[in-house]
GUTI-426700 format. One line per field, with one value per residue (C-alpha): residue in one letter; y, x, z. Coordinates in nm, 2 decimals. Each point is the difference from the previous one (the first is absolute). Example, Ala and Ser with C-alpha at 12.3 -4.5 7.8 and 13.67 -1.06 7.14 Angstrom:
# residues 2
vexse: [A_S]
north: [-0.45_0.34]
east: [1.23_0.14]
up: [0.78_-0.07]
***
This chain:
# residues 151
vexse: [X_X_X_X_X_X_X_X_X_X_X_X_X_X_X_X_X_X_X_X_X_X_X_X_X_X_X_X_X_X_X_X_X_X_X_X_X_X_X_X_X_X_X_X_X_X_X_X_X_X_X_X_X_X_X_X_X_X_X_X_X_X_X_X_X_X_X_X_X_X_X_X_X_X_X_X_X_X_X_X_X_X_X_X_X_X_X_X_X_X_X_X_X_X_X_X_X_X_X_X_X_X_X_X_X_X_X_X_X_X_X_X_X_X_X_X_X_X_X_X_X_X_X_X_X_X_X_X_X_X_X_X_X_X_X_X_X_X_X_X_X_X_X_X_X_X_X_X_X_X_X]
north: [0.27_-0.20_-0.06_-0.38_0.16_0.24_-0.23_-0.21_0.27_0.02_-0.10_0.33_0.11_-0.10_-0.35_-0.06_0.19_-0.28_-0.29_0.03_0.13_0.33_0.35_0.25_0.20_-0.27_-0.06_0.39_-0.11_-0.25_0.16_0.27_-0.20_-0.17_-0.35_-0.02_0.19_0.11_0.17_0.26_-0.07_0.28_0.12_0.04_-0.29_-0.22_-0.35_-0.28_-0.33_-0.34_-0.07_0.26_-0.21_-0.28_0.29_0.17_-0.40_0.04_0.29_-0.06_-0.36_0.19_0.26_-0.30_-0.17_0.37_0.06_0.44_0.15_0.14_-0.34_-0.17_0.26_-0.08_-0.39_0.09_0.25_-0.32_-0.16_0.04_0.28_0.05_-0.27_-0.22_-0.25_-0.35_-0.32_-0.05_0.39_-0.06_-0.27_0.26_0.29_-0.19_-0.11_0.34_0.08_-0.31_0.12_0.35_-0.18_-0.20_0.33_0.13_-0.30_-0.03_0.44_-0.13_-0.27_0.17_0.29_-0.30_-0.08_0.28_0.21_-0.09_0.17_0.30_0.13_-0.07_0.26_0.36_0.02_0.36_-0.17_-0.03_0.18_-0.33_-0.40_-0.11_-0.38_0.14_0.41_0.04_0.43_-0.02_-0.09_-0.09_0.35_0.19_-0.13_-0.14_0.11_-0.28_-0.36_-0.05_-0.34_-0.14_0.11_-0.23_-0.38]
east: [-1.95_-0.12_0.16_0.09_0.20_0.18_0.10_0.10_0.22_0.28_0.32_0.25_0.19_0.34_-0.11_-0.17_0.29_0.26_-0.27_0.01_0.37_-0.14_0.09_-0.27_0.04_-0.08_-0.30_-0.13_0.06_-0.22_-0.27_0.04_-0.07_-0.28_0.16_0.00_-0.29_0.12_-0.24_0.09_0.00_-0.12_0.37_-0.02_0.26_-0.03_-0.10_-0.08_-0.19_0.19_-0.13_0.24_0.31_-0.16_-0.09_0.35_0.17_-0.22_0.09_0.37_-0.04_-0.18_0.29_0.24_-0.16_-0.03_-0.30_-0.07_-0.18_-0.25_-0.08_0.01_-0.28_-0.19_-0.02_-0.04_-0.32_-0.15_-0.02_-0.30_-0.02_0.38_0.07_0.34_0.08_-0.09_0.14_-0.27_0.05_0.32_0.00_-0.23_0.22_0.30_-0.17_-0.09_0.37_0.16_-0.13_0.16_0.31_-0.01_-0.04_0.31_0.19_-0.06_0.09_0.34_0.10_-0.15_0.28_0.26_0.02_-0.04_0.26_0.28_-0.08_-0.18_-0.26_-0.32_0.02_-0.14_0.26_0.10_0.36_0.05_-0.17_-0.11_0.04_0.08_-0.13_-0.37_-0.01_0.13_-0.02_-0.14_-0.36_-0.11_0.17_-0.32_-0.26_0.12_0.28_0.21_0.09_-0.30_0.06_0.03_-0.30_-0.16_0.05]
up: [0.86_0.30_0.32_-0.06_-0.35_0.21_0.23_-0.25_-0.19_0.29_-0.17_-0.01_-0.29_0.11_0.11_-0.38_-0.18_0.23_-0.05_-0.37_-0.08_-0.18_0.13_0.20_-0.29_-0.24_0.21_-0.10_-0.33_-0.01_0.17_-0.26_-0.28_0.15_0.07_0.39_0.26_0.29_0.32_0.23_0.38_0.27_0.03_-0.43_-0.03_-0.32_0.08_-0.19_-0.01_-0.03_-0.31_-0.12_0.02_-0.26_-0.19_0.00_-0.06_-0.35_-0.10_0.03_-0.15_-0.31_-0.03_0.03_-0.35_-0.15_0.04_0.03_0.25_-0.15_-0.18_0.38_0.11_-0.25_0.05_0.40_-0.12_-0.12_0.31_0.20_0.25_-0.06_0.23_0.05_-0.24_0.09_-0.11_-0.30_-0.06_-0.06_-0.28_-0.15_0.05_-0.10_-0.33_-0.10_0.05_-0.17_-0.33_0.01_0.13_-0.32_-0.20_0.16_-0.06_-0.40_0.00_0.15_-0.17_-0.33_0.13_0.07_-0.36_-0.17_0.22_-0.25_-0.24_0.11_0.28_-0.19_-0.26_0.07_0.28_-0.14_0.00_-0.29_-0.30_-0.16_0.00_-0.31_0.13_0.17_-0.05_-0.37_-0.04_0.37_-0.13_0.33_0.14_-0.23_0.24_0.34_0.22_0.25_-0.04_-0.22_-0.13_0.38_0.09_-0.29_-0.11]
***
């Protein structure tokens, strides 16, 4: 890394856990899974470029709507040299995410109206659904609530 990056890595845990309402610890978890870089200074103290707040800001905007974070690493990996989200990175970003949103919507409301009745069938609740699992049919060959999982 060159000197102008180190210089510009200067922000201190505490100030960036304060800054963007997250714990330290949260922080570690984050750098853990790949989501934030952080350097070490001379004195092996953890510091951080500004960048990191934006990126931080996504990531907890992403969690808000649902999105994993597994599936928010991999729409960060896609960005060239791992860098910050911009503005037009962020319509991109945001579009990759609105269509697993809209999955997770339909499961939900396809578990709204069918919670009546039962959990989906090949809940291991009940031994079989005379409406969707007559003999528990569905029990032979899959195992949990198999008919939410599919239109």
């Amino acid at each position: 890394m060159g000197t102008q990056q180190l210089q510009e890595a200067n922000l201190p845990v505490g100030y960036v856990a304060k800054r963007s309402d997250v714990k330290v610890s949260t922080l570690h978890f984050y750098e853990t899974k790949g989501l934030i870089r952080s350097w070490r200074n001379n004195g092996n103290q953890r510091r951080y470029k500004p960048d990191v707040l934006r990126r931080i800001a996504v990531i907890k905007a992403a969690q808000r709507m649902g999105v994993t974070l597994e599936e928010i690493k991999e729409t960060l990996n896609t960005l060239p040299d791992s860098r910050t989200p911009n503005k037009h990175d962020w319509e991109k970003l945001s579009k990759q995410w609105q269509v697993q949103l809209d999955e997770k919507i339909a499961y939900m409301q396809r578990l709204r109206d069918r919670v009546d009745g039962c959990i989906g069938c090949g809940c291991l609740s009940m031994s079989s659904c005379p409406l969707y699992n007559p003999d528990d049919i569905l029990g032979a060959s899959n195992s949990g609530a198999v008919l939410l999982e599919h239109d």
